[in-house]
TORGU-721979 format. One line per field, with one value per residue (C-alpha): z, y, x. Coordinates in steps of 0.1 Angstrom, whole numbers. Each point is the difference from the previous one (the first is absolute). Example, Ala and Ser with C-alpha at 12.3 -4.5 7.8 and 13.67 -1.06 7.14 Angstrom:
BEGIN
Z 78:-7
Y -45:34
X 123:14
This chain:
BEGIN
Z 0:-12:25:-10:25:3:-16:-31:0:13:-16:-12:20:-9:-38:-1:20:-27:-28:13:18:33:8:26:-19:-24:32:13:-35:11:32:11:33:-9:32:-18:-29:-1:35:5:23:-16:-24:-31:-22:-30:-25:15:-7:-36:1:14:-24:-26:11:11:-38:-9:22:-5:-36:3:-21:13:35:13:-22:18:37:-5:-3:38:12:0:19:38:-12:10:28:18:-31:-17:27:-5:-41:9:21:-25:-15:-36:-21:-3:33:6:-23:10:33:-11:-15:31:18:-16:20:27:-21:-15:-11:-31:-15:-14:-18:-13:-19:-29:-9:-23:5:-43:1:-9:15:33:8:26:-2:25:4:18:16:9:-16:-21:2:-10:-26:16:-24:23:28:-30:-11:36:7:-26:6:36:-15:-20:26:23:-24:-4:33:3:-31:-5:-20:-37:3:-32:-7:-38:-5:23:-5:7:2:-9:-31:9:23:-16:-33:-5:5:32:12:-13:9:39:-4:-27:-18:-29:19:-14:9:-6:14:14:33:20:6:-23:-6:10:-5:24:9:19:24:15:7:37:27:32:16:41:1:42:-7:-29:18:33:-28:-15:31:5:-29:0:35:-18:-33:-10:-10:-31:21:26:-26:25:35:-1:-8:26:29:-8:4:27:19:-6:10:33:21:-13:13:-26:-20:-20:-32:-14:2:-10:-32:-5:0:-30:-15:-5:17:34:-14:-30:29:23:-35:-7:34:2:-34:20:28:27:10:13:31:3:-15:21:32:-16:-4:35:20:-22:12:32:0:-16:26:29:-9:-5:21:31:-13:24:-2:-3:-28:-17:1:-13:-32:-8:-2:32:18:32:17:9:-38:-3:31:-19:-31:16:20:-37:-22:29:24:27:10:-16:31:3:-41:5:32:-23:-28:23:16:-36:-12:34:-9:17:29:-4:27:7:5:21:29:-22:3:-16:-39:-6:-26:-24:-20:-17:13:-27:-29:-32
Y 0:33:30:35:30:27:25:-16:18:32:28:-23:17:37:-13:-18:30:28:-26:7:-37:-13:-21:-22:-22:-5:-13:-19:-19:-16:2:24:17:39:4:-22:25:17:-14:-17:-20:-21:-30:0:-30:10:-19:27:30:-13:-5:35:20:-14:8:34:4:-11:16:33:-5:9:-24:14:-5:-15:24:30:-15:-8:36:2:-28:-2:-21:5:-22:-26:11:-12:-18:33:19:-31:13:36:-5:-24:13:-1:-3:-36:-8:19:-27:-31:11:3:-35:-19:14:4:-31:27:20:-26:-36:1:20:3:33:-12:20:-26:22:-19:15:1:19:34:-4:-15:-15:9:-32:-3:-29:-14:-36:-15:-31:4:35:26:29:24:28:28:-17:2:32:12:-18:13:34:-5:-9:26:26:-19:6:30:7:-19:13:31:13:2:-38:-17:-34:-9:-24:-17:-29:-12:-39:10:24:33:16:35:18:-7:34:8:-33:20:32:-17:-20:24:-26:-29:-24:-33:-24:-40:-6:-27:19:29:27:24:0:35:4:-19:25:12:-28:15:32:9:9:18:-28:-7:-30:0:6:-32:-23:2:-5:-26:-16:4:-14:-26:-10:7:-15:-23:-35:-15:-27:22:24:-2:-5:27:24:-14:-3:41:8:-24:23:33:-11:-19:28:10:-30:-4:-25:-24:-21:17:34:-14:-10:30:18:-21:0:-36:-23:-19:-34:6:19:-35:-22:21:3:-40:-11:19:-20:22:20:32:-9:-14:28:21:-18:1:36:3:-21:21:38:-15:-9:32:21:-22:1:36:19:6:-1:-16:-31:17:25:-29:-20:25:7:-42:4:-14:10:-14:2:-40:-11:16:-23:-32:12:4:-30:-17:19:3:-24:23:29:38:13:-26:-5:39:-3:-29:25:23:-22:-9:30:10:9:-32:15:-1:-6:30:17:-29:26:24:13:-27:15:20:-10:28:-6:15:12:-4:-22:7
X 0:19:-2:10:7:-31:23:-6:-36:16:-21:-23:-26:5:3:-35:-14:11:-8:-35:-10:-2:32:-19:-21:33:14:-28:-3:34:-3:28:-4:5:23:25:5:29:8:38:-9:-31:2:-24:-8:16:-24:-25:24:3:-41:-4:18:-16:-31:5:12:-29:-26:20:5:37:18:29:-4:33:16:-18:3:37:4:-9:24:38:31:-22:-25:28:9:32:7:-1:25:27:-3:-2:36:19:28:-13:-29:9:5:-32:-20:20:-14:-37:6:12:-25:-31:-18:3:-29:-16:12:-24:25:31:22:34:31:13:34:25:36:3:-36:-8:-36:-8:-35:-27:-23:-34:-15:-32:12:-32:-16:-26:0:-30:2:22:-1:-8:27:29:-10:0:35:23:-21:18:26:11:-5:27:23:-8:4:33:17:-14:-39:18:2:-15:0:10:-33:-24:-19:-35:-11:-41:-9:-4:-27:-2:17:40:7:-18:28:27:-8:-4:33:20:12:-14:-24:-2:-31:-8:36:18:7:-12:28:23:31:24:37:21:23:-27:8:32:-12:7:-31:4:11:-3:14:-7:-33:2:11:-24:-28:18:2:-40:-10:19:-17:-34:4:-28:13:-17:-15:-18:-21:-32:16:21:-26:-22:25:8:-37:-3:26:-12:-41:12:-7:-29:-18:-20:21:-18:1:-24:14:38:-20:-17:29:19:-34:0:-26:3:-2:18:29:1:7:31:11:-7:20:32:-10:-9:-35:-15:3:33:18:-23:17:32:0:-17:34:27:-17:2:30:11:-18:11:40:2:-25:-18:-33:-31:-8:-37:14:11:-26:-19:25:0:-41:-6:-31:13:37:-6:-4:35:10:-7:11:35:0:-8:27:28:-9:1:-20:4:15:24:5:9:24:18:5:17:22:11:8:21:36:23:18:42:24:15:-36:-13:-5:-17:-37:-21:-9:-30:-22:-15:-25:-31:-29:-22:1:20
């Protein structure tokens, strides 16, 4: 089941709005909750982005739709994927981090840079990896759209690629394509890209190479394996509706727009379940919260989605086989400098830590 980041639908809203419709019952007809648009944070089903845009095309009848909301997105849609490009030290390194790291955003999706040394062109190619997938025109139109403006952004706004090409015939006039892209626009291709000159690979950014590598370092924590597509998602929303208390199946499915059933099968053929990975996540914020802060047990309890401190009691005598006081008191003693001879008289260590969580 592909997911895609909210961002994906970022101005989505505003666009329908001026266009004249009502984006709500767009986003009912695929069943994506309107908080999740343009929202980092939230996990749509990307099948019902691709539906959604094609019907807001039509029901607006704006052929160029993606065309036109691409022109409100750019490299934030992708969030810390797009501060690791904005920091790289080239163009290219800018892209080859885009690549590695665009399961982050969505892992429906893929944006490559084919460069042959001997080349005078290198190629931007976009790709929709998911089986059997849907007509996407709107979603290409609205990727290399996006596409263009990053580098644009990275490079500078006189950036022109030398041709782009379409996989579906074309949505509106030739020209009104190459007046949008300034360039020949090809359709009924192969591939879904352009090709631009490949020196443009070795320009320099404004690197921060600090700043680079701590997001490196995050994403690399975050990355989305290939064989978690739906648990990951579900474990991230899992964590951030815990202390709401109002966690449930339904509402995890609501939020990926997909429905409950059809959520339990994928979670089942990567054998796990909502509730599992909802006790999974439970034990490792404990954990979290236990080894590095002073939180009550109450507070805690509360932030897990516990109505009651003595569910949390159990749940740590379950996970830790021991109580949270004493789970706690363990992680202390554990993380206690060891004492060295020559200070064996010394005043026992202080321990400093947090008073709230991180």
């Amino acid at each position: 089941m592909p997911f895609v980041r909210g961002t994906s639908l970022q101005g989505f809203l505003e666009l329908v709005r001026e266009l004249g419709e009502d984006p709500a019952p767009l986003l009912a007809l695929s069943r994506i909750p309107i908080e999740a648009v343009g929202d980092q944070d939230s996990f749509i089903n990307y099948r019902s982005v691709v539906t959604t845009l094609e019907t807001a095309a039509t029901m607006t009848a704006t052929p160029d739709f993606g065309r036109q909301l691409a022109l409100r997105q750019g490299l934030d849609i992708l969030g810390p994927v797009g501060i690791a490009a904005r920091t790289a030290a080239t163009v290219g390194a800018a892209f080859e981090a885009i690549d590695q790291y665009m399961s982050v955003y969505s892992p429906a999706l893929t944006a490559t840079i084919d460069a042959q040394p001997a080349a005078r062109h290198a190629r931007f190619d976009w790709r929709l990896a998911v089986p059997r997938s849907i007509a996407h025109r709107q979603a290409a139109e609205l990727a290399l759209g996006v596409a263009l403006r990053v580098f644009r952004l990275l490079t500078g706004p006189d950036f022109t690629p030398a041709a782009v090409h379409f996989r579906h015939e074309p949505l509106t006039s030739p020209q009104n394509y190459a007046r949008y892209f300034g360039c020949p626009v090809r359709f009924a291709q192969p591939d879904t890209g352009f090709r631009f000159p490949r020196s443009v690979l070795a320009r320099p950014l404004a690197a921060d190479g600090a700043v680079h590598d701590v997001v490196r370092d995050y994403l690399n924590t975050i990355a989305v394996p290939a064989d978690s597509q739906t648990a990951e998602p579900v474990r991230l929303l899992i964590r951030r509706m815990l202390p709401t208390g109002g966690l449930t199946l339904d509402l995890v499915a609501q939020h990926l727009a997909v429905h409950p059933r059809t959520l339990q099968r994928q979670l089942e053929t990567q054998a796990t379940s909502f509730a599992a990975l909802v006790d999974q996540v439970r034990r490792e914020e404990a954990d979290r919260y236990l080894r590095s802060t002073d939180i009550p047990l109450g507070q805690l309890a509360g932030l897990l989605g516990y109505s009651e401190q003595s569910v949390l009691s159990r749940s740590s005598q379950r996970w830790f086989g021991t109580s949270a006081s004493a789970h706690r008191r363990s992680a202390v003693r554990d993380q206690a400098p060891e004492p060295t001879a020559s200070a064996s008289d010394a005043k026992p260590p202080a321990f400093s830590r947090a008073a709230t969580p991180s």
